[in-house]
C-alpha positions as CSV (number, residue, x, y, z in Angstrom):
1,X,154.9,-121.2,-56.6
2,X,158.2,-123.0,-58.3
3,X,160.3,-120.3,-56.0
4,X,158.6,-121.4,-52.9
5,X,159.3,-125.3,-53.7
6,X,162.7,-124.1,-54.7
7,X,163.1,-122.3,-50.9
8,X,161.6,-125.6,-49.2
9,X,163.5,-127.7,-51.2
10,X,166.5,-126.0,-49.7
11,X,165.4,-125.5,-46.2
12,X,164.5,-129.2,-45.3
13,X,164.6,-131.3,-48.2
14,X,168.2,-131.0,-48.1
15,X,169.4,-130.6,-44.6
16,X,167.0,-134.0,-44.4
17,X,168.6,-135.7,-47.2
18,X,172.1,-135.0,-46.3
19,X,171.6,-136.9,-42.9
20,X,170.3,-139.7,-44.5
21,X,173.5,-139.8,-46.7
22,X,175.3,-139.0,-43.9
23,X,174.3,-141.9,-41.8
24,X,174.1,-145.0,-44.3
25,X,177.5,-143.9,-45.4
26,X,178.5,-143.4,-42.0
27,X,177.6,-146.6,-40.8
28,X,179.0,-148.4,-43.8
29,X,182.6,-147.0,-43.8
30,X,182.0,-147.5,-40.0
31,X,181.5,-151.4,-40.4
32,X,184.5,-151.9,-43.0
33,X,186.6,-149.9,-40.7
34,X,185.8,-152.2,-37.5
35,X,186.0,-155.3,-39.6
36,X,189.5,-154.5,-40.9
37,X,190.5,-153.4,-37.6
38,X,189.1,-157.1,-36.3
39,X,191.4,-158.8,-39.3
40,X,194.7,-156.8,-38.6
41,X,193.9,-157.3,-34.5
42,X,193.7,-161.0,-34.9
43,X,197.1,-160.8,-37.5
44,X,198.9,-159.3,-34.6
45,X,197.5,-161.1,-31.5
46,X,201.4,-162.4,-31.2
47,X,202.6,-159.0,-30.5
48,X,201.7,-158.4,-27.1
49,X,201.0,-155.1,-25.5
50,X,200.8,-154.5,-21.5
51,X,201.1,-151.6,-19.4
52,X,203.5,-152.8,-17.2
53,X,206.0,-149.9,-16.3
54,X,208.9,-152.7,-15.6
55,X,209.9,-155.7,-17.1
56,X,209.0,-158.8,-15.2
57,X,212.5,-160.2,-13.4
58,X,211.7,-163.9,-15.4
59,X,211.1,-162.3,-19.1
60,X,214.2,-162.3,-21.0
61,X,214.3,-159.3,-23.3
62,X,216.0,-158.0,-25.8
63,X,216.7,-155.1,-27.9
64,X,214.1,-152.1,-26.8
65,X,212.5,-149.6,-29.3
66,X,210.0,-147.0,-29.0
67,X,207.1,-147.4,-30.6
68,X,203.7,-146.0,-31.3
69,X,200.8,-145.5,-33.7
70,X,198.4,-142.6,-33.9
71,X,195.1,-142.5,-35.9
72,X,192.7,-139.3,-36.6
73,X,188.8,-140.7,-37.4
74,X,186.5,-137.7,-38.4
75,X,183.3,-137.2,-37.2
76,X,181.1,-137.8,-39.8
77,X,177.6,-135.7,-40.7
78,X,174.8,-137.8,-39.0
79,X,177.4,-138.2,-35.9
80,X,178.1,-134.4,-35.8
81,X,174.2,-133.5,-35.5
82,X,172.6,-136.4,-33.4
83,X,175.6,-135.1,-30.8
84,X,174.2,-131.4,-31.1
85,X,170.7,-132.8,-30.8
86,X,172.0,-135.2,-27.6
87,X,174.0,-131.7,-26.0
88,X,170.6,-130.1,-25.9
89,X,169.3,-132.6,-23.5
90,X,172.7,-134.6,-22.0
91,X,173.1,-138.0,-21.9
92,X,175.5,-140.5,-23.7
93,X,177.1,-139.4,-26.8
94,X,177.5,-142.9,-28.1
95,X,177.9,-141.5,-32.0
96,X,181.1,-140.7,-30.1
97,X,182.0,-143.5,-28.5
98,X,182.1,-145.6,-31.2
99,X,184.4,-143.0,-33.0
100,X,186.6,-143.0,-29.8
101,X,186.5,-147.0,-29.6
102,X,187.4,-146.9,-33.4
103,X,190.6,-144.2,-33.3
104,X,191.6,-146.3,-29.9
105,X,191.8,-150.0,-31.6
106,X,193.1,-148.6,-35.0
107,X,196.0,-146.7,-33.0
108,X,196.7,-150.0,-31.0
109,X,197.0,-152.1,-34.6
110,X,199.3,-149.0,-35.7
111,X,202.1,-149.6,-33.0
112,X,201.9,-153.3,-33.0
113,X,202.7,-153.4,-36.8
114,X,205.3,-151.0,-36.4
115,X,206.6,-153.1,-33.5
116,X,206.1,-156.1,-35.8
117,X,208.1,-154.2,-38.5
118,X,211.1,-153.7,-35.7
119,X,211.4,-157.3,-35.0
120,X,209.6,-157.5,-31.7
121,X,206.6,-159.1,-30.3
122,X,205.5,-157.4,-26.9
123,X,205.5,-153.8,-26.0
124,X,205.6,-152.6,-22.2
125,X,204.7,-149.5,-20.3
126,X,202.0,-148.8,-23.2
127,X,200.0,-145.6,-22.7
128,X,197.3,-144.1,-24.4
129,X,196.4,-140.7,-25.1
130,X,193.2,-139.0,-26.9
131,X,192.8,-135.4,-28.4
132,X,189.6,-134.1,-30.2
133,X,190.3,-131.5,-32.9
134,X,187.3,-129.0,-32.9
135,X,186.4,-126.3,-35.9
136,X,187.8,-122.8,-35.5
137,X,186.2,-121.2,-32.1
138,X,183.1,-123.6,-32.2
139,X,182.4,-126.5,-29.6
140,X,182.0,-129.1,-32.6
141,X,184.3,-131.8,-32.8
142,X,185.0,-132.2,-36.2
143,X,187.5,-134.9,-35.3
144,X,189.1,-137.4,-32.9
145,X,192.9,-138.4,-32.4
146,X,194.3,-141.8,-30.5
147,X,197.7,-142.5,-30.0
148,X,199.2,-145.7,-28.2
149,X,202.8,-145.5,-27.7
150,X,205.3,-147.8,-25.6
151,X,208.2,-149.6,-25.6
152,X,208.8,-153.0,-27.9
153,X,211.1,-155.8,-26.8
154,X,212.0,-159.0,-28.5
155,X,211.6,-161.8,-25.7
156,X,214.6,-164.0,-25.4
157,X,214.7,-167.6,-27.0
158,X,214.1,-169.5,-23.9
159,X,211.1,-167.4,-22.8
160,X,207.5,-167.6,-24.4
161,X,205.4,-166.4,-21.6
162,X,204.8,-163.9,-19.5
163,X,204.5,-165.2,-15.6
């Protein structure tokens, strides 16, 4: 009797528990990730970033830099199996969307500071890329990679806007 609560124990007491953990801890580090990402966005809403390939003929400019910040979010437990579950009958993976949206922003803060750090405050001709790392010869992703790269200027003295 003890061995056959044992067995059950193991076969869905656990599994069950484990996404439970999985998703309340998963949503917490989740919300204190976004939230710092929200504070370090609004520190550096003077660096500005566009995707403009040239630099505007009436912006003054100064001293170019590459520059670029990359950030690898892993998929965590409860994200991992509601996307299996969702796979079985298609649809919106929004588990990982969110992870996306997160690895995205967080790469964006990454090359601002560093273009920050460089003395600048606008990067051009920004481009993003994404990668998912999977596990060995499975289809899970087991994580997610952003990186945002472009090229930093500091904007001559006379010139505070973009026209």
């Amino acid at each position: 009797m003890v061995e056959g609560l044992i067995t059950l124990f193991f076969n869905l007491a656990l599994p069950l528990l484990l996404l439970v953990v999985g998703f309340l801890v998963g949503t917490i580090v989740e919300r204190r990730h976004l939230r710092r990402i929200r504070a370090r966005e609004a520190e550096l809403r003077d660096v500005l970033a566009f995707a403009l390939r040239r630099i505007p003929e009436d912006l003054e400019v100064s001293a170019p830099n590459f520059v670029a910040g990359s950030a690898v979010i892993s998929v965590d437990y409860f994200k991992r199996f509601a996307a299996s579950l969702r796979g079985l009958i298609g649809g919106r993976l929004g588990a990982y969307e969110s992870l996306f949206e997160r690895a995205r922003r967080e790469a964006m803060v990454r090359m601002k500071e560093e273009a920050r750090r460089l003395g600048a405050d606008i990067v051009l001709n920004v481009k993003l890329e994404t990668t998912r790392i999977q596990a060995g010869g499975r289809n899970a992703t087991i994580s997610v990679e952003a990186l945002a790269y472009g090229t930093a200027y500091r904007r001559g003295e006379g010139d505070g806007q973009i026209h």
